[in-house]
N, C-alpha and C positions, 0 to 999 in steps of 0.2 A: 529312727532311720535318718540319715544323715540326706540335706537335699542341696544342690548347688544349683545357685541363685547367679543371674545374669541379666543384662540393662533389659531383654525380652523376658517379661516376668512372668511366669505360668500362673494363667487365673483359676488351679484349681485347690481346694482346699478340702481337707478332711470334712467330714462331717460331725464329725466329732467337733466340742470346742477343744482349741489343744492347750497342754501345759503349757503355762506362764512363760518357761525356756524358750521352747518355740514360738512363742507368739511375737516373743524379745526378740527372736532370730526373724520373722515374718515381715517384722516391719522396718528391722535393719535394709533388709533386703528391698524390701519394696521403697524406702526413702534413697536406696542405691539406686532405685530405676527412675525414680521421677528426675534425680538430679546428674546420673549420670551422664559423661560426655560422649559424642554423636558415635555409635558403631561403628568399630571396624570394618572395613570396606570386604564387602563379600561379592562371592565370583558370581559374575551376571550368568543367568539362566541362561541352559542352552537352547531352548524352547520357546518359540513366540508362546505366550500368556494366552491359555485356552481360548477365552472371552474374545483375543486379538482374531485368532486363527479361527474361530467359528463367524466371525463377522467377515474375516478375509473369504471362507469358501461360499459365503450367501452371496459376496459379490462378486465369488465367479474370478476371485485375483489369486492364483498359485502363491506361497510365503516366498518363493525366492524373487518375487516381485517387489519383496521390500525391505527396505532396507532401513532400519529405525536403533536409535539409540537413546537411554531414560540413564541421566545420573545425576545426582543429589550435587547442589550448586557446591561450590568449594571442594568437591571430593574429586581424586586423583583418575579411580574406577568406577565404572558403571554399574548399573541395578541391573539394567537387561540390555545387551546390545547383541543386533543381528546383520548380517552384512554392513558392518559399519563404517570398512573401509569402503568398498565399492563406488565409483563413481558413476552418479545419474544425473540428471536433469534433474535443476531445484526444482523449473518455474520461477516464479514469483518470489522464494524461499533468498532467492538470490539477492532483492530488496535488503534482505537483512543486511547484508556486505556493504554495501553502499550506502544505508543510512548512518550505519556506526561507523564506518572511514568519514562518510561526511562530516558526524556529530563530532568527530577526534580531529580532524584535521584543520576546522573549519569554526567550532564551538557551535554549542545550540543557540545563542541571542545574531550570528553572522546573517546578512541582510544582503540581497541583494539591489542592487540600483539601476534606474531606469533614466538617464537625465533627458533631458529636453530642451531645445534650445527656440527661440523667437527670432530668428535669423532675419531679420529686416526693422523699419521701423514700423509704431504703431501709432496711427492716428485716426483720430471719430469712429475707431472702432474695427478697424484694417488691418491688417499686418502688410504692409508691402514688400514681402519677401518668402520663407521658408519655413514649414514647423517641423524642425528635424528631432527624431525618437531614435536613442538609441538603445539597441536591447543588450543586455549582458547575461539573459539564461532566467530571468526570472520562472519559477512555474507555476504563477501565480497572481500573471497578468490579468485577470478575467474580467469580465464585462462590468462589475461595481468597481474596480480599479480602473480600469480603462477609461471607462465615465468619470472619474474621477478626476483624472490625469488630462480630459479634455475640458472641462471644468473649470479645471485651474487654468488652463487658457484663457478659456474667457472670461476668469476671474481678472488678469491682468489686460482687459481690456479689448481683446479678439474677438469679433463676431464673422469679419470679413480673413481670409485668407488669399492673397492676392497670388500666390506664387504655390507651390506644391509643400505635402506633406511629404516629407525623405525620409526613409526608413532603412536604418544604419544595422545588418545585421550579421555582421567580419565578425563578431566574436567567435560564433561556432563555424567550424570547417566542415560540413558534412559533405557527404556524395548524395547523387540525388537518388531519392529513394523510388525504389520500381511501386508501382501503383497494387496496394493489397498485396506485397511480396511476402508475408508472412501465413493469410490464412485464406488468400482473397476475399475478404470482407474491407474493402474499402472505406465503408459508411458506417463502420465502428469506430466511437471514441477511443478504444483503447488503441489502433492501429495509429494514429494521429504521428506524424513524425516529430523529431524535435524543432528547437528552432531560436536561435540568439534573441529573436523578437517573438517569442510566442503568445500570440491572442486568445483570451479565451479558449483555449485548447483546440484552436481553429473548429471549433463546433458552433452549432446551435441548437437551441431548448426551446420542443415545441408544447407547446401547454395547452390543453383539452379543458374546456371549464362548460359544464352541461347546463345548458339556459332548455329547463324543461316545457316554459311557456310556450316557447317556441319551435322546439321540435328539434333545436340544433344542437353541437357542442360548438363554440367558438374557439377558432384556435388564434394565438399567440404567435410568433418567432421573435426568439431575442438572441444576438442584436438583430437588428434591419440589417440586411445588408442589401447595399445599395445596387441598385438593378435586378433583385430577385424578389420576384414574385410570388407569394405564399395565399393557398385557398385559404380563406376570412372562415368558415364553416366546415362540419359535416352533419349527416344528420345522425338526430339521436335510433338508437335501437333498442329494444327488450333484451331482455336477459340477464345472465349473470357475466360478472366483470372475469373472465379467464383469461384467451389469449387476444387480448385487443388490442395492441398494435402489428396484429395479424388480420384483425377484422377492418383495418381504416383502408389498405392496400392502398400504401404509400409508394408513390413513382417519384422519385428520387434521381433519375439519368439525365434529367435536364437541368445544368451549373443555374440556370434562367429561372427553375420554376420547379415549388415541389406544389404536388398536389395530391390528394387524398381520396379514393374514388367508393370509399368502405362508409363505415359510420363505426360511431363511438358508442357502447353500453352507457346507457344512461346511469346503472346504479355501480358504473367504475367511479363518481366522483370526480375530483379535477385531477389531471394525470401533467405526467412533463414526460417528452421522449428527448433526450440529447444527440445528437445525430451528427456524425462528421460533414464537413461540408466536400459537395462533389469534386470539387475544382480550389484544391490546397493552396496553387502556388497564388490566386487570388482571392483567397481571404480577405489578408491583412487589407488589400486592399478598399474591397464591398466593406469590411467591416468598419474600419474608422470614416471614409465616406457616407455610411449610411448611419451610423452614431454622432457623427457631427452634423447631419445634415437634421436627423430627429431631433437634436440639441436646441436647433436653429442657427445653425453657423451656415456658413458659405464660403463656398472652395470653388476658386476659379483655374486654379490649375488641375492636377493628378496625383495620385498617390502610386509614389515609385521608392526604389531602393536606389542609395547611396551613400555618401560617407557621411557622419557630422562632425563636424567644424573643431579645430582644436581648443577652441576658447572654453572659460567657464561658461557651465549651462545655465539656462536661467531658471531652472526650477531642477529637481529632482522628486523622483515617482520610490517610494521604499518599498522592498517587499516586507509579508510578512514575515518574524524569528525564524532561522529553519526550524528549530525544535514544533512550531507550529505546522511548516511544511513535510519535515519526517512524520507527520503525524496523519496527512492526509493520505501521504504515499504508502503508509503501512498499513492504516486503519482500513484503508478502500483500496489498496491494491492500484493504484495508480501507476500504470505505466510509463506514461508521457512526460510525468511530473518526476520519477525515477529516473529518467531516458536526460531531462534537464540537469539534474542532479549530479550524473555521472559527468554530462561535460564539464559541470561547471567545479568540478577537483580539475579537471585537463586545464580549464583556463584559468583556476586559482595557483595552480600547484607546476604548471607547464607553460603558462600564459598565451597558450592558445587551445580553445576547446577540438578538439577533433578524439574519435573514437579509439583511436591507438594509443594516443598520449592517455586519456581517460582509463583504458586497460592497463596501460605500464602502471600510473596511479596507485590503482586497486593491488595490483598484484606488488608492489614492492610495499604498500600499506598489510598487506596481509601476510607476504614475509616477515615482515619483523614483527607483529603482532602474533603470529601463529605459527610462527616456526616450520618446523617438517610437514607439519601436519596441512601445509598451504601448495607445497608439492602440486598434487591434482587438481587444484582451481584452473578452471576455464571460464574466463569473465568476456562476454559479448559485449551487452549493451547497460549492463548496471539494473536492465527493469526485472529479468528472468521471462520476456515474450523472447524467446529464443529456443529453438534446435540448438544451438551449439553447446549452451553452458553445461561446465559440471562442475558437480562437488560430492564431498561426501557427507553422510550423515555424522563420522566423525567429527571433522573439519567443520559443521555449523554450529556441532554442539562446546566444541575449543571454543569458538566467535563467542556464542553466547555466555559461556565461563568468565570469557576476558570480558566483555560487555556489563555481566554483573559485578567485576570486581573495579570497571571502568569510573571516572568521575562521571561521566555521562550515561550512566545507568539508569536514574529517573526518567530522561526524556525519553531513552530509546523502549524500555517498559512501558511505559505511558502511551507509545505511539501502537503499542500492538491491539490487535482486535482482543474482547473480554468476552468468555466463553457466554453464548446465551444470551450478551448484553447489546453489542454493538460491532459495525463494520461487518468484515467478511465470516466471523463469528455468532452472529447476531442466531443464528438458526441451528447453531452449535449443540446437541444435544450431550455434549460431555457436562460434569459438575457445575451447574452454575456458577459465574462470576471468580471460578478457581483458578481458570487459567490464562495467560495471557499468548498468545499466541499467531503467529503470521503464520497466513493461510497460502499455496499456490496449487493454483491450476492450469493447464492445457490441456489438447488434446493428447490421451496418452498420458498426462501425469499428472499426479496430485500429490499434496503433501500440507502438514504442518512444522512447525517450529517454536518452541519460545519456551517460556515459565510457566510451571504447575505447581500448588500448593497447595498441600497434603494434609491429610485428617488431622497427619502428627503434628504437622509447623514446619518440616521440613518443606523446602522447597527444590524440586526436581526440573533438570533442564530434560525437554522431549522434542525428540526429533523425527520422525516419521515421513517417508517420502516411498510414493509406487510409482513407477514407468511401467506402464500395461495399458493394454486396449480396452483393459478396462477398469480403468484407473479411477475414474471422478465417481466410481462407485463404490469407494473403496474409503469414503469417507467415515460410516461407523467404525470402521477398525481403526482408525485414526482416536474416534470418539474412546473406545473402548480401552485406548490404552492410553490416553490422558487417563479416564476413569481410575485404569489399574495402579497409577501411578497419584492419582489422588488419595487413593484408599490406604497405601503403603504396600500394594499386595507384592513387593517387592523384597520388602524385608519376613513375608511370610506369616505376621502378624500383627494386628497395630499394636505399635507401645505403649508405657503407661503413661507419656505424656501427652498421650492425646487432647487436642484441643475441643472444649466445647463449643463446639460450632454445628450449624446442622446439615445433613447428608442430603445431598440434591441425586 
């Protein structure tokens, strides 16, 4: 009986052993599938993927809530796509736009610079004059840089500062930003505005370390900032460590003074809470006065804004590689460090950072990089903490396309969360260590994005994104169709070159 053989090679066999002929025919056939080249592009399912839609209805999320596209990198058509034009709300998904315009525009080794200048003379130890900082967008000024940077001060000599600290912060043009206008959570990191001179993520990190002899947990703040008062203690308590910076009941309303009126689980171990500070527009200030001052310096004047000086600086502060930076901003979802990021194409690529120029940016960057398909982009803020943005799951899975076929492929891969392993992934229960993927969330939307690598070798770009009220429950369906898309359950069957790898 005559059988027609194809790169999907039917594993079933007579039971019989067969004639010689056929066995000759047997292996022809199966050495045509181990070597054959990649399938013909088959019409994506009309149907969310059972496994998808039985995890969509436990969490209570309708399928026209979502909108997800899965197609093998280099290939023209999809494996499965479902509302794929429709425009929604990335989230965070939007990150992805902004770090590849940045890594194309800008290279992954591009640095920002922080210069500083000693604006007077220095004698037995004095400055008699200015220590003017000016910022250019860094997002990754933080307190060991910072320390760093003051440092070096007093490596050239400075202990006394006779005149003010000037803080030069013209690069970015923002509007002032209304207090909590996003979710009212003020005293969220992630709310943090941007800022041409950004410290520290204008936050501080309080750290809980349980001295059992005593009874207490000691607490930490870093940096000092200077005039604000932090309780030195709380007391220890029993129990098990759940929801314990709900049990310190932290009062936080006074810019002067936080204080902690709860206790710490003794068997939480030492803890860190990060925490925005009440009173933004004086940070900068408490912060380097109360970090020069724990240094040992002395500042006889005040730390204010103004311009620096045209001359050469006398030192300069480096940030770290972006590719290093794309990495914190993806891996961890960094908003603030995104929100930096997007000005800083407006003041590379426009030479002044402001949010309009940073949107024209994006948007004539993804013209020519994505064609028609860039149509529907609605770009806000570069980070995806926005209401306004849209895209489509089309349009991220083009990005990702051009992204793999990009020189800057490795970095921007590199910078996504690894399913199971780490970042916003870390609790990921798709394939272990198979996919690479950026994560977003708000209220109302969830979603992933990135590379999945499949039983076969093939490697799949997947997109998945829900707007629904009940969206952030909607993350096993997410799981389940990286899964379906690790498995190959796309092509129907796995092939015969499947790789010896093992199934998570």
């Amino acid at each position: 009986m005559a059988r027609r053989f194809s790169c999907r090679f039917p594993c079933r066999f007579p039971c019989r052993f067969p004639p010689q002929s056929l066995r000759r025919a047997l292996l022809a056939a199966w050495a045509a599938a181990v070597s054959c080249a990649p399938l013909a592009a088959h019409a994506a399912p009309a149907a969310v993927p059972a496994e998808v839609g039985l995890a969509l209805e436990r969490a209570k999320v309708p399928r026209e809530a979502l909108v997800a596209l899965v197609q093998e990198v280099g290939s023209t058509a999809p494996r499965f796509a479902w509302q794929a034009q429709q425009s929604v709300n990335p989230a965070s998904l939007m990150k992805l736009l902004t770090t590849f315009a940045a890594l194309e525009l800008l290279g992954p080794a591009w640095t920002w610079a922080t210069p500083v200048w000693l604006q007077g003379s220095v004698k037995d130890g004095v400055l008699d004059g200015n220590l003017v900082i000016k910022g250019s967008g860094d997002p990754k000024l933080v307190l060991e840089r910072l320390w760093l940077l003051l440092r070096r001060v007093q490596q050239l000599g400075v202990r006394e500062i006779r005149g003010d600290i000037v803080l030069d912060r013209s690069d970015f043009k923002l509007p002032e930003p209304a207090a909590a206008e996003f979710d009212g959570e003020p005293l969220r990191p992630y709310n943090v505005a941007a800022d041409a001179l950004l410290l520290n993520f204008r936050a501080q990190v309080f750290t809980f370390v349980p001295d059992v002899a005593r009874g207490l947990a000691l607490i930490a703040a870093d940096p000092p900032l200077a005039g604000v008062r932090t309780d030195a203690s709380v007391p220890l308590a029993p129990g098990p460590c759940e929801d314990w910076r709900t049990a310190l009941r932290a009062d936080l309303t006074d810019p002067l003074s936080v204080r902690f009126s709860g206790s710490f689980p003794a068997s939480c171990g030492e803890k860190t809470w990060p925490l925005a500070y009440a009173e933004p527009r004086r940070y900068n200030e408490r912060a380097l006065a109360g970090l020069w001052q724990s240094m040992g310096g002395r500042l006889l004047g005040t730390v204010r804004d103004g311009a620096a000086p045209a001359t050469a600086p006398s030192f300069v502060s480096t940030s770290p590689a972006l590719a290093e930076v794309v990495r914190d901003i993806n891996k961890f979802s960094n908003n603030v460090m995104a929100q930096q990021l997007f000005l800083t194409l407006a003041l590379t690529q426009r030479g002044t950072g402001t949010p309009e120029l940073a949107r024209e940016v994006l948007r004539q960057w993804a013209l020519a990089r994505l064609g028609a398909a860039a149509d529907g982009l609605v770009v806000d803020n570069g980070s995806g903490l926005s209401r306004e943005g849209r895209v489509s799951a089309q349009l991220l899975a083009r990005l990702l396309q051009q992204a793999w076929a990009s020189p800057v492929m490795p970095e921007l891969m590199s910078s996504l969360p690894v399913s199971g392993i780490d970042g916003t992934l870390k609790r990921s229960r798709a394939t272990l260590g198979r996919a690479h993927l950026k994560t977003g969330s708000l209220r109302d939307v969830s979603g992933v994005a990135g590379y999945v690598l499949a039983n076969s070798g093939r490697r799949y770009v997947v997109v998945a994104i829900v707007n629904h009220t009940n969206a952030n429950a909607a993350r096993p369906a997410f799981d389940a169709l990286v899964q379906w898309a690790a498995n190959d359950a796309a092509l129907g069957t796995t092939t015969a070159t499947t790789l010896a790898e093992p199934r998570n």
